[in-house]
C-alpha positions in Angstrom: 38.9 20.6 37.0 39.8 22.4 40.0 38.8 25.5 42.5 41.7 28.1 43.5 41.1 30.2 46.4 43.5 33.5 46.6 43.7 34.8 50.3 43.5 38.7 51.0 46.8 40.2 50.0 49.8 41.4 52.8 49.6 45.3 53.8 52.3 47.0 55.3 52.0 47.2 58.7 55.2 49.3 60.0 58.9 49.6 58.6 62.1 50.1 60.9 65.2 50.5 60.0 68.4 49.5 62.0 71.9 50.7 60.4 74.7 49.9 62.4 76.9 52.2 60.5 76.3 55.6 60.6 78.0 57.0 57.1 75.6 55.0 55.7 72.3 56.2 57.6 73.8 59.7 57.2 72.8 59.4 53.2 69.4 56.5 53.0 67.8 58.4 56.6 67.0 61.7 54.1 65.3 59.8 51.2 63.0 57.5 53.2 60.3 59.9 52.7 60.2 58.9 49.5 59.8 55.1 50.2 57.0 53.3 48.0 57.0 50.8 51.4 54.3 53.0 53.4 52.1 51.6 55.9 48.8 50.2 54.7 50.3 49.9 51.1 50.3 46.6 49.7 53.4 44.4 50.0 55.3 43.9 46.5 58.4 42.2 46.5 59.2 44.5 43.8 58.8 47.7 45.7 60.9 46.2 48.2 64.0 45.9 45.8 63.3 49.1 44.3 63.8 50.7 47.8 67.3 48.5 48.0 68.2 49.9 44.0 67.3 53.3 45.4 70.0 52.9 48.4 72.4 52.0 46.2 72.3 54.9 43.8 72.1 57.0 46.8 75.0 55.5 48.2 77.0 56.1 44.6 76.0 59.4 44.3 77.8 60.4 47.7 81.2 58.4 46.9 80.3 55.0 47.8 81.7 53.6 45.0 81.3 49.5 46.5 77.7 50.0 47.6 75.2 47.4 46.4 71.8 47.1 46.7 72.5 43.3 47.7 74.0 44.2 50.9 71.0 45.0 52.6 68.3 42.9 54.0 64.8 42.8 54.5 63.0 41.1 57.9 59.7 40.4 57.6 57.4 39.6 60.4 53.8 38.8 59.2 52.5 36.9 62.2 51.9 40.0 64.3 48.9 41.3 62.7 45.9 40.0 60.3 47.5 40.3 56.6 49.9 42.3 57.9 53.5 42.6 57.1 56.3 44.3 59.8 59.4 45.4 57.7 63.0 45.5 59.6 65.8 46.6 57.4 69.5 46.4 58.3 72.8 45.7 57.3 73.6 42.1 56.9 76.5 40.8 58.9 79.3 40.2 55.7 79.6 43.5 54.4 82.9 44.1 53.7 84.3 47.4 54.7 84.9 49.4 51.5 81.3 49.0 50.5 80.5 51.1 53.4 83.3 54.0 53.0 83.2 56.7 50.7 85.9 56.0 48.1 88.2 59.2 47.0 90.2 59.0 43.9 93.8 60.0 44.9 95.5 59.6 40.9 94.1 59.8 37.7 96.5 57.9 35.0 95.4 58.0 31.4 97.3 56.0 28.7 96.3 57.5 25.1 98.1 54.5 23.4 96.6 51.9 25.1 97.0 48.0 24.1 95.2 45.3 25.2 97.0 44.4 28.7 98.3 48.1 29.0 100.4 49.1 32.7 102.8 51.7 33.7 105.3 48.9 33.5 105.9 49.5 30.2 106.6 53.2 30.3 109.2 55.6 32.0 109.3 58.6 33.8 110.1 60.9 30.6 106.3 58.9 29.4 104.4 60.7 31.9 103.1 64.7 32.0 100.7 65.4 35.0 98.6 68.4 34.1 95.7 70.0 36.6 96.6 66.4 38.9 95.7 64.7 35.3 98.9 61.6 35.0 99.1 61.6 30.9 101.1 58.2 30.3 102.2 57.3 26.3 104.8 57.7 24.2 103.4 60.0 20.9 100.1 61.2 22.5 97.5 61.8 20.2 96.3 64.8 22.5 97.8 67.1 24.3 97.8 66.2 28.1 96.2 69.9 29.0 93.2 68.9 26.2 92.8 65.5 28.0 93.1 67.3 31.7 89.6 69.8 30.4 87.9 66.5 29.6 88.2 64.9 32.6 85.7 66.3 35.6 86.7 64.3 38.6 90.1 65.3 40.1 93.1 64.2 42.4 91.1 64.5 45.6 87.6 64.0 44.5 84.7 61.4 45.6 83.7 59.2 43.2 80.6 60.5 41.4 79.3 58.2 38.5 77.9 61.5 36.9 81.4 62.8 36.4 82.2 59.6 35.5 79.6 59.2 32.6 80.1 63.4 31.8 84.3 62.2 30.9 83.4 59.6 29.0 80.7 61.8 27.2 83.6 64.7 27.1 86.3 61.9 25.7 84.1 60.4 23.0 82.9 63.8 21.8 86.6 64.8 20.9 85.9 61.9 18.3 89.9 60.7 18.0 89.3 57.2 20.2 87.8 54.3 18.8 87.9 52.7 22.1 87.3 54.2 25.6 87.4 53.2 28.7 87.4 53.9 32.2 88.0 51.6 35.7 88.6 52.2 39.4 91.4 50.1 41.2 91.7 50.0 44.8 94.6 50.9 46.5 96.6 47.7 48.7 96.5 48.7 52.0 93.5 51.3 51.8 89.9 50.6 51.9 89.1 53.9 50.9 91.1 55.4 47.9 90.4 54.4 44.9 93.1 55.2 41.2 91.2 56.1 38.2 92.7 54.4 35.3 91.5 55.3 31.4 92.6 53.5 28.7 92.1 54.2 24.9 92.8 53.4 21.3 93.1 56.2 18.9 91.6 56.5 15.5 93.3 56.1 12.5 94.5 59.7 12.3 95.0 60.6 8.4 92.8 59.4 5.7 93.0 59.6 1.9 89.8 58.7 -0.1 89.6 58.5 -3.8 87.1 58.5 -6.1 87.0 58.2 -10.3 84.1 57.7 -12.7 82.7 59.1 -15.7 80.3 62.3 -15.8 77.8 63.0 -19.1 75.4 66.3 -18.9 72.5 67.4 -21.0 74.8 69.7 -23.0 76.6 66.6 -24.5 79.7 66.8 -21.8 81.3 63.6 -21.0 84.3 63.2 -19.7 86.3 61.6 -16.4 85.1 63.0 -12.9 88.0 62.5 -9.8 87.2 63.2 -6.3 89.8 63.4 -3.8 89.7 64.0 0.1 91.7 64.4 2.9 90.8 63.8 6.3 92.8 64.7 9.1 91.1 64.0 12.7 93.5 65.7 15.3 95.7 68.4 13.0 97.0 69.9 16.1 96.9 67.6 18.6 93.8 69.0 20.0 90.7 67.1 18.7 91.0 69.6 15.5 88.7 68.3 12.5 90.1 68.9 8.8 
């Protein structure tokens, strides 16, 4: 048998924010209006690493394609007041570089035929058709390398931007000829702020023949065999055509 006394919970007092880096205070310092850490609200660690999630997708949305919610900190000071909490955020000290740079894709390689450890290596010049800054890398493509270039949103040039990332994938899966998709960013030596966009994907068995034989019997005393036969073709043309 025992008594438990809960004390009055924390209210926020006052948030600062200190960001050394100014790329980065260029995007958070518009969407702090939109904070759920107000002062006299009630302090919830949740809230708090909801405002940290928030900077992150902030960040990702405007190119900063390292940016984590992890690399920022929260100071608290609760001493000053009664039940009060002072917030301080800032940048902690170990931030690598990159995750504070916008990073711009400068090549976009695609490999059609991909295996499981794919790499240029394997391919020669003759392999490769760039069309609209798209690199199309295989040897008998399934698709035509313009019909992979329309699928693809980000180009040669571009910031990152995971909604043209996830819009490609949507674009790629839709044409219905890969069984297996996907999509990484590889850093370039030397450069902390370029990234190469690399796709990789299997293709789906392209022709199909499906059989089928049994026996049919109607009301007007018809029996006899029943065959079904089909055909399915998924890229006729090399275009994503369906037959």
């Amino acid at each position: 048998s025992y008594a438990l006394t809960v004390g009055r919970a924390y209210r926020v007092d006052s948030v600062q924010y200190f960001w050394k880096d100014s790329l980065v205070a260029r995007v958070i310092q518009p969407i702090r209006q939109s904070t759920r850490l107000l002062p006299g609200k009630r302090y919830e660690l949740d809230a708090v690493k909801a405002e940290r999630q928030r900077w992150q997708n902030a960040l990702r949305d405007a190119g900063f394609y390292y940016a984590r919610g992890e690399d920022y900190l929260f100071l608290a000071d609760t001493v000053a007041g009664d039940h009060q909490v002072n917030l301080l955020a800032k940048l902690k000290d170990d931030v690598p570089r990159n995750h504070l740079t916008p990073q711009r894709i400068v090549a976009i390689n695609v490999y059609q035929n991909a295996e499981a450890q794919d790499s240029s290596r394997r391919y020669s010049a003759t392999d490769t058709i760039t069309v609209g800054g798209v690199n199309t890398i295989c040897r008998d493509c399934p698709l035509r390398p313009k019909i992979i270039d329309e699928a693809f949103v980000p180009a040669a040039g571009d910031l990152y931007n995971p909604l043209a990332h996830k819009k490609t994938l949507q674009r790629l899966a839709d044409y219905n000829t890969f069984r297996y998709i996907a999509m990484s960013y590889d850093p370039v030596e030397g450069n902390d702020s370029s990234l190469v966009l690399n796709a990789f994907m299997q293709p789906r068995l392209r022709r199909r023949f499906e059989g089928e034989l049994g026996l049919s019997y109607n009301s007007a005393d018809y029996f006899g065999p029943n065959v079904k036969l089909a055909y399915v073709n998924r890229n006729l043309l090399r275009g994503a055509e369906l037959l």
